[in-house]
C-alpha positions as CSV (number, residue, x, y, z in Angstrom):
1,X,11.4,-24.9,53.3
2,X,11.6,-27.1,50.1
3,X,8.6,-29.8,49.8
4,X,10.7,-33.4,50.3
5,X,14.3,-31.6,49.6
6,X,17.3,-31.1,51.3
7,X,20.8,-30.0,49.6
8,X,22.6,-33.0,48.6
9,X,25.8,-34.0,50.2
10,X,28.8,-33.4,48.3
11,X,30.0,-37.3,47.8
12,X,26.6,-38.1,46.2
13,X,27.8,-35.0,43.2
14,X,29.8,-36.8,40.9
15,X,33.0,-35.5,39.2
16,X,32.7,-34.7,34.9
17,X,36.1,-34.7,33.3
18,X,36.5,-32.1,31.4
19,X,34.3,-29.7,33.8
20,X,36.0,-27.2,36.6
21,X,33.8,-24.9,38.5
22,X,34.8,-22.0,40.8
23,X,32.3,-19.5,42.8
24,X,33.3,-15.9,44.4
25,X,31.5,-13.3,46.7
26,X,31.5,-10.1,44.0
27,X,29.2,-8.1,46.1
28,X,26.6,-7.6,43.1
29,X,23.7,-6.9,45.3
30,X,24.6,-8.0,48.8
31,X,27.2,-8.8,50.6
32,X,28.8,-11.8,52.0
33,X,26.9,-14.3,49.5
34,X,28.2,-16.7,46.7
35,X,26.5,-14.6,43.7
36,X,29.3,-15.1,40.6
37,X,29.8,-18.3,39.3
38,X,32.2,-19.6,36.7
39,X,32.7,-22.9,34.8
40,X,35.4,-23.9,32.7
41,X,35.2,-26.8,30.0
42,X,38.0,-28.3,28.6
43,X,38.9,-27.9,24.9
44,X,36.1,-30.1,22.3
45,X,33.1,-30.1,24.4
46,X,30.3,-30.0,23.2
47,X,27.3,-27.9,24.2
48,X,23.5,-27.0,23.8
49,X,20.7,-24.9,25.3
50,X,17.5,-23.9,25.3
51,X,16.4,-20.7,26.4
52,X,13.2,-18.8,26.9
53,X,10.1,-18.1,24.9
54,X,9.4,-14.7,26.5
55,X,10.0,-11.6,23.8
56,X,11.1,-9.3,26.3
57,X,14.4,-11.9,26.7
58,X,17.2,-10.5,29.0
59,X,21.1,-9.4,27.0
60,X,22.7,-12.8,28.5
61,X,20.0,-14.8,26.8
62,X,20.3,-13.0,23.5
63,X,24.4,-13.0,23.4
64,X,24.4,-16.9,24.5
65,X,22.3,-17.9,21.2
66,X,25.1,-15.9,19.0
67,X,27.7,-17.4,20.9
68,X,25.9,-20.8,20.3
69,X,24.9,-19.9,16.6
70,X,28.6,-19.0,16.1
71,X,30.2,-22.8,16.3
72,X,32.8,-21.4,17.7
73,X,32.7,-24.1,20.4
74,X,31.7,-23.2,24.3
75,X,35.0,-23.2,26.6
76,X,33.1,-21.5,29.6
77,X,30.0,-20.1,31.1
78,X,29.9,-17.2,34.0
79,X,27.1,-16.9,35.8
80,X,26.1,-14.0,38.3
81,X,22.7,-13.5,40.8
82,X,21.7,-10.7,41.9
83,X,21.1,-8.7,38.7
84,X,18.9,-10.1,35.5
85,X,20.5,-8.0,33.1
86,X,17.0,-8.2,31.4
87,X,14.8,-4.9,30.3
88,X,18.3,-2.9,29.8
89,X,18.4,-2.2,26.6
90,X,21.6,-2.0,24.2
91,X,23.1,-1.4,27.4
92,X,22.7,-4.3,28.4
93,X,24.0,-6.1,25.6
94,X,27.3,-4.2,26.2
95,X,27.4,-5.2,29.9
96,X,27.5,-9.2,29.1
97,X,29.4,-8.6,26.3
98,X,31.9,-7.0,28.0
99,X,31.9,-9.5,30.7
100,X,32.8,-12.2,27.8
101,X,35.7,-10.4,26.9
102,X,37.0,-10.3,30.4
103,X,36.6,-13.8,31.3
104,X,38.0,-14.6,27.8
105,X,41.2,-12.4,28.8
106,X,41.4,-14.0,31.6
107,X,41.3,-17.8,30.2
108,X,43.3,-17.0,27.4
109,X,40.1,-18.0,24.8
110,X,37.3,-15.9,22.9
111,X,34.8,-14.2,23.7
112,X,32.5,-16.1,21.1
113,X,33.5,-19.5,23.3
114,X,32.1,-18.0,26.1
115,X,28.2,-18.3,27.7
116,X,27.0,-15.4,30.0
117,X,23.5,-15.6,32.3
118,X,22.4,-13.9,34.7
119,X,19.2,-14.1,37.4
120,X,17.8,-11.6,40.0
121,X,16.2,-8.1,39.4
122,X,14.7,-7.1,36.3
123,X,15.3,-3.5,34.9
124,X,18.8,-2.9,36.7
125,X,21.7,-2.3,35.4
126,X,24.6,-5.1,35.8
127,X,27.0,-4.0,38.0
128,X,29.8,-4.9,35.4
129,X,32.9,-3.5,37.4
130,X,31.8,-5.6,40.1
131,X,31.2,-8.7,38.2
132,X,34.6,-8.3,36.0
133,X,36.4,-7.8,40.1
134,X,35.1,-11.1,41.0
135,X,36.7,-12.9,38.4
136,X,39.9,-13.7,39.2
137,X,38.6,-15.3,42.8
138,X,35.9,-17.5,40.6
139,X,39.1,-18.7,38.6
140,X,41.2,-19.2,41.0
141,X,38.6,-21.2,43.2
142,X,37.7,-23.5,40.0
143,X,37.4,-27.5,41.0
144,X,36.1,-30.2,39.7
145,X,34.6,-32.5,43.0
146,X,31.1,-32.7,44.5
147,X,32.1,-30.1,46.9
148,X,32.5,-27.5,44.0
149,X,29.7,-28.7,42.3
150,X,27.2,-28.0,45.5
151,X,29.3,-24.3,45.8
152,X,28.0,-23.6,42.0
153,X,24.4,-25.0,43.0
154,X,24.5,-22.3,46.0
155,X,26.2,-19.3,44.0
156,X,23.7,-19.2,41.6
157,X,20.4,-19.4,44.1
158,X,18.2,-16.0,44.0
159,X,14.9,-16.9,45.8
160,X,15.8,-20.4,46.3
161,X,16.3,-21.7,50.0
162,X,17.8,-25.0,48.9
163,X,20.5,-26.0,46.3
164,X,19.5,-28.2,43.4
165,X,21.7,-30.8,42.5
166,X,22.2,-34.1,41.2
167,X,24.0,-36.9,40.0
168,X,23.6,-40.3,37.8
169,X,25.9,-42.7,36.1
170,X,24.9,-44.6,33.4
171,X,25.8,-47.0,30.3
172,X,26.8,-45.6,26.7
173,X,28.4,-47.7,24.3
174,X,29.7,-50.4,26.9
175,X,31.7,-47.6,28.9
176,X,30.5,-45.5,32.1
177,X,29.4,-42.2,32.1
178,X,28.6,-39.5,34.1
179,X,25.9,-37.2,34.4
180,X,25.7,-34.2,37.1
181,X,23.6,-30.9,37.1
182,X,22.9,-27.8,39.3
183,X,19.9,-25.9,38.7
184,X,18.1,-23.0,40.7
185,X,14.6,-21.5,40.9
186,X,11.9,-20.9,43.0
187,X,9.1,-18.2,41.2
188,X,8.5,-17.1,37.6
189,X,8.2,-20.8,37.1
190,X,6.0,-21.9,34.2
191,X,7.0,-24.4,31.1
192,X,8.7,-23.2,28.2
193,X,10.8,-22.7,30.5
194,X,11.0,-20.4,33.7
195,X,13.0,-18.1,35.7
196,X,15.1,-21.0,36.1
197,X,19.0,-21.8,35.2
198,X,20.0,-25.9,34.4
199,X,23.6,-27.0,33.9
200,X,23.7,-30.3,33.3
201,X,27.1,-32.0,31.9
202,X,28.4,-35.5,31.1
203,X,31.7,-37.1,30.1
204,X,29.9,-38.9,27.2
205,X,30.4,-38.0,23.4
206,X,28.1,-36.3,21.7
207,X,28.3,-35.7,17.8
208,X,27.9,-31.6,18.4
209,X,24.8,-31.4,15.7
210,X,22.9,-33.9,17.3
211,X,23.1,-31.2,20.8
212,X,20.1,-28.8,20.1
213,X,17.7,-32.0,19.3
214,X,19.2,-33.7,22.2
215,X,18.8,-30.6,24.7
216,X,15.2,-29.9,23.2
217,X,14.5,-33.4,24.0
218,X,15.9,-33.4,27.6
219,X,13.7,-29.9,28.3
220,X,10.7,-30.8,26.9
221,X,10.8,-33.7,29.5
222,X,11.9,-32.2,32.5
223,X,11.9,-28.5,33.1
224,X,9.4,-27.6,30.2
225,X,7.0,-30.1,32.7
226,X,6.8,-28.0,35.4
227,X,4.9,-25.0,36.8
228,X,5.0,-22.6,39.9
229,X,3.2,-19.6,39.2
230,X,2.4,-19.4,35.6
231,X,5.3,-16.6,34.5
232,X,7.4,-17.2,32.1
233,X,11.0,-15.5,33.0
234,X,13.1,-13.0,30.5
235,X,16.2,-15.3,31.6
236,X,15.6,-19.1,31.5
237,X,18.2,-21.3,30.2
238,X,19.4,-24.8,30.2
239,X,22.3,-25.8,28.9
240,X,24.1,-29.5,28.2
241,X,28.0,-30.2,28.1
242,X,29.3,-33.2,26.8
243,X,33.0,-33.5,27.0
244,X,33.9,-36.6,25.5
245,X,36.1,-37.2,28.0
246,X,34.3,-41.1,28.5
247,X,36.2,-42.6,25.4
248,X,33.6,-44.4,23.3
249,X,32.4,-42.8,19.7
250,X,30.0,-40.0,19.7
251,X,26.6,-40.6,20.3
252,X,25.1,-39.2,16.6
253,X,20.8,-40.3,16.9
254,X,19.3,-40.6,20.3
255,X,17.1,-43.8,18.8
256,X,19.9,-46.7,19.4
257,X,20.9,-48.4,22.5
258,X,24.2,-45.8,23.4
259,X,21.6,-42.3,22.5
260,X,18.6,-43.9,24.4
261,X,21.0,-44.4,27.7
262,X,22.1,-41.1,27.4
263,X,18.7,-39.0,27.0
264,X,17.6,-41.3,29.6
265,X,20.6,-40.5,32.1
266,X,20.0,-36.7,31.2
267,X,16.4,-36.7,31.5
268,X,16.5,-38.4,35.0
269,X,19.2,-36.0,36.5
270,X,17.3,-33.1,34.6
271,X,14.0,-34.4,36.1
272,X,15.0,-34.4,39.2
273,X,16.2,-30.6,39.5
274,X,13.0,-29.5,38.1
275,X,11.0,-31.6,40.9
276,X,13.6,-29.9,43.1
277,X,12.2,-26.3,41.6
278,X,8.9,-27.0,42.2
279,X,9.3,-28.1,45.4
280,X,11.4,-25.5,46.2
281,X,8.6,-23.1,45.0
282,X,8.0,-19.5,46.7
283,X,6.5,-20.4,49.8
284,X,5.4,-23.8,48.9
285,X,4.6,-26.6,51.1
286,X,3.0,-29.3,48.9
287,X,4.4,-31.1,46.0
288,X,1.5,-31.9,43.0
289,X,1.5,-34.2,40.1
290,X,-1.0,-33.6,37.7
291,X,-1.8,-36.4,35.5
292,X,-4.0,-36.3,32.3
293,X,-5.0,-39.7,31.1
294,X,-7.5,-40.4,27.7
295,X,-7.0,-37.8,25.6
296,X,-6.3,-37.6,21.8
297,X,-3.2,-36.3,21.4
298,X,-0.3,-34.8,23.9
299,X,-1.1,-31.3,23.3
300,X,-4.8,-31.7,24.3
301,X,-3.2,-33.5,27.4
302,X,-1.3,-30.5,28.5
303,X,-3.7,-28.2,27.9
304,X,-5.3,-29.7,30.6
305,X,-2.7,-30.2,32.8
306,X,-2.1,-26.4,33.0
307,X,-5.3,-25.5,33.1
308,X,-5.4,-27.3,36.6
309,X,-1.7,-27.1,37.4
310,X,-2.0,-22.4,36.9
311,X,-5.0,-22.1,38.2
312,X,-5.1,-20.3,41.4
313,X,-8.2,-21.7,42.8
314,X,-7.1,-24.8,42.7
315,X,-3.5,-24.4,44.2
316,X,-5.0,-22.5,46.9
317,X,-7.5,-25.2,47.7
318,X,-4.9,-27.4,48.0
319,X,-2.6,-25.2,50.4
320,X,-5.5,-24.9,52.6
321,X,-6.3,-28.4,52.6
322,X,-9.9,-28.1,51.2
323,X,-11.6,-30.4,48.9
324,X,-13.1,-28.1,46.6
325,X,-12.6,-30.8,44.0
326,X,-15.0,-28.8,41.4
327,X,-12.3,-26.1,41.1
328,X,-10.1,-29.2,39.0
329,X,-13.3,-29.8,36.6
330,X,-13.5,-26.2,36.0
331,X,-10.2,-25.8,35.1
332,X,-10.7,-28.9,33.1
333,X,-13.5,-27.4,31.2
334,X,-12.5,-24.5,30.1
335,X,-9.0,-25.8,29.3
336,X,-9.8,-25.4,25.3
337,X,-11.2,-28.6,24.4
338,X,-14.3,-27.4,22.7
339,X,-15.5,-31.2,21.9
340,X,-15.2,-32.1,25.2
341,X,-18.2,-34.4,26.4
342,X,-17.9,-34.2,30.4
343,X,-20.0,-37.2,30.1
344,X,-16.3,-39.2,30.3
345,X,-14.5,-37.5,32.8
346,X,-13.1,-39.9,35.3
347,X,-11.2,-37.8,38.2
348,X,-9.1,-39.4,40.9
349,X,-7.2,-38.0,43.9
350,X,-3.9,-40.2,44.9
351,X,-6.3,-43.6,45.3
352,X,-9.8,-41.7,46.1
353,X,-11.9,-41.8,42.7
354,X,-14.0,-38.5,43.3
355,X,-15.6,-38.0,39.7
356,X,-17.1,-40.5,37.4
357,X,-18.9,-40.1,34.3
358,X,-18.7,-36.4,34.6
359,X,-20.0,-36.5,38.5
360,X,-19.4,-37.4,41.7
361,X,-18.9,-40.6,42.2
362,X,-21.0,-42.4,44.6
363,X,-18.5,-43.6,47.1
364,X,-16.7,-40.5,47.6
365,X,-16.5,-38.9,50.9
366,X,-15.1,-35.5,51.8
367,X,-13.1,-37.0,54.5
368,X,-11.2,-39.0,51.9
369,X,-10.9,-35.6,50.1
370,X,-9.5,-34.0,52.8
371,X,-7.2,-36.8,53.9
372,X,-5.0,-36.7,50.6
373,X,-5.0,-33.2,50.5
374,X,-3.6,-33.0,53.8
375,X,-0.2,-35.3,52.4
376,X,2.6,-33.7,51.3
377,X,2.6,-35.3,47.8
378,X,-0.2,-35.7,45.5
379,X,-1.6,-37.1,42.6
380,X,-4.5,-35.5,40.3
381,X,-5.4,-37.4,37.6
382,X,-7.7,-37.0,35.3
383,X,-9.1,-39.2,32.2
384,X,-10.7,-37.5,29.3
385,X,-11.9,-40.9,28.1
386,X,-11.4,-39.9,24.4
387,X,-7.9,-41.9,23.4
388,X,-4.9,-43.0,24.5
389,X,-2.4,-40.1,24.8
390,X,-1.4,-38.9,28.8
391,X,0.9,-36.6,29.5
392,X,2.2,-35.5,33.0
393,X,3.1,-32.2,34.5
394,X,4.6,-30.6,38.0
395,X,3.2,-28.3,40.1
396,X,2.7,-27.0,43.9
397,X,0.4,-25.1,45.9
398,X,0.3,-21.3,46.4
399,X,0.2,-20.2,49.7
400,X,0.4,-16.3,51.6
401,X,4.5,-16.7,51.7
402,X,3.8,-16.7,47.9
403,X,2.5,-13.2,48.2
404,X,4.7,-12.5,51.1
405,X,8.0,-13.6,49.5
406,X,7.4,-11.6,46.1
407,X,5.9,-8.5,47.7
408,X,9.7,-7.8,49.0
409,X,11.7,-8.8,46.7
410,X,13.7,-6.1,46.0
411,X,13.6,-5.4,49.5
């Protein structure tokens, strides 16, 4: 079960004009479970997304960015589990292609204004027919309240055993908006995305050439932050829809008053999902915030931060409960910093201060150790004591359901 989560009740999602959602049972790879997902935007949203870094990027992932690249404008996304679509070749290209064109048909639109993804198995073929069946339920079920908003958050789960979802209002311009999102993932999970999919819309305006900064933005604090297992997914993508549907002017820079509310309205409900991922993590049962304090720039920051947050000695250490603080300076150490002077490393553990000057600090006791690591939640932090940049990243603990869970998962 998820670290600290439980699926949200439906009155806590909050409606976005302008956005209609509607999930079917298409029988992709089992039956009996939500696995096709459509959503429908009204006419003059605007949209943006972000997808993976990995090379070997699935067909839904390569078709969304011409679709995006087009500025045709978005009018739906279709989303189906089961199948990745990814390591299929011009095939699969075809396959989501063709799936555009039929939900297109079907919405009377085209197939340029509409977004396809996909999640599951790698290396299958997408059960098209199947997918293109399912359709016309999806349609017909589309709704815009909380209750269809958790539905979409459970159609698209794969590993997950929780839905992700979230709400915020906020303050843009004088008028209210809303902000909701659904996201799922559980494994593959490292930044740059992961095997991960994030909707996250608003009734706010959004000038659409200010979307791919203000997605990037969004990402880099939020799902980009966050690590399970150190694989980076063929299918991740996020995606933010802004209908306009709020009434005041566009937003077109995120540096005033109305752009600052928003990013920070989207970052919070985008935050939250990617805590949900991680603490929804295969087999999972400790949530872990690693902090890096004192170093030079960000990007020497992070370094650190993943060193500690992907390495396997450590996450395993913590599953089991065992104070083998050394594993974290290790990690630190051969994080890439080749200056480093250990000599300054201060290292705390929620409020026990295990490391200074490089060693073990005098007051430290095991016990204390052992009685943090034994929380649900904790806090790592370390300062490099070289300047004033701190960055802060998201991980869990890896345990034998980790193994277990991924061993069959095409079973």
């Amino acid at each position: 079960m998820a670290v600290n989560w439980t699926a949200p009740e439906p009155h806590t999602l909050l409606p976005v004009p302008g956005v209609r959602l509607g999930v079917a049972e298409a029988g992709i790879r089992k039956a009996a479970r939500k696995d096709l997902t459509v959503i429908a935007l009204d006419p003059g949203a605007a949209v943006g997304g972000v997808f993976t870094r990995n090379r070997y990027c699935a067909a839904p992932v390569q078709v969304c960015r011409e679709h995006l690249a087009a500025d045709m404008g978005i009018r739906a996304l279709v989303i189906n589990t089961g199948c990745a679509n990814a390591g299929t070749g011009e095939q699969g290209l075809i396959d989501a292609r063709t799936v555009c064109v039929a939900l297109a048909q079907k919405l009377g639109v085209s197939p340029q204004e509409i977004l396809p993804f996909s999640t599951g198995v790698i290396m299958e073929p997408l059960p098209v027919q199947r997918v293109i069946d399912g359709l016309p339920a999806a349609i017909a079920d589309l709704g815009e309240d909380g209750a269809y908003w958790l539905r979409a958050a459970e159609g698209i789960m794969t590993t997950d055993t929780v839905p992700k979802a979230a709400s915020s209002r906020a303050t843009v311009d004088g008028v209210p908006v809303t902000v909701t999102g659904i996201a799922k993932g559980a494994g593959m999970i490292r930044p740059n995305m992961a095997t991960m999919l994030g909707f996250v819309a608003t009734d706010a305006a959004v000038d659409p050439a200010l979307m791919p900064t203000l997605v990037r933005r969004v990402a880099d604090a939020s799902f980009n932050r966050i690590t399970v297992d150190g694989d980076t997914s063929t299918n991740d993508s996020f995606i933010v829809i802004a209908t306009g549907r709020a009434g005041h002017p566009p937003v077109t820079s995120l540096d005033g008053p109305a752009g600052e509310a928003l990013l920070a309205a989207l970052t919070e409900v985008a935050r939250t999902l990617a805590h949900a991922i991680v603490r929804d993590g295969e087999g999972a049962t400790k949530f872990i915030t690693v902090r890096v304090e004192g170093g030079r720039d960000a990007d020497e920051c992070l370094k650190v931060a993943y060193a500690i947050a992907h390495s396997p000695l450590v996450k395993t250490a913590f599953f089991a409960s065992d104070p083998n603080l050394g594993r974290i300076l290790a990690a630190v150490g051969y994080a890439g910093i080749d200056d480093l002077d250990q000599g300054r490393i201060e290292l705390y553990l929620d409020d026990v201060h295990v490391v200074t000057r490089g060693g073990r600090h005098p007051a430290y006791r095991e016990e204390d150790g052992a009685r943090v690591m034994k929380q649900s939640e904790i806090t790592i932090r370390v300062d490099l004591g070289r300047g004033t940049a701190s960055e802060t990243v998201w991980t869990c603990d890896l345990s034998h359901d980790y193994v277990s869970i991924n061993a069959d998962y095409r079973s």
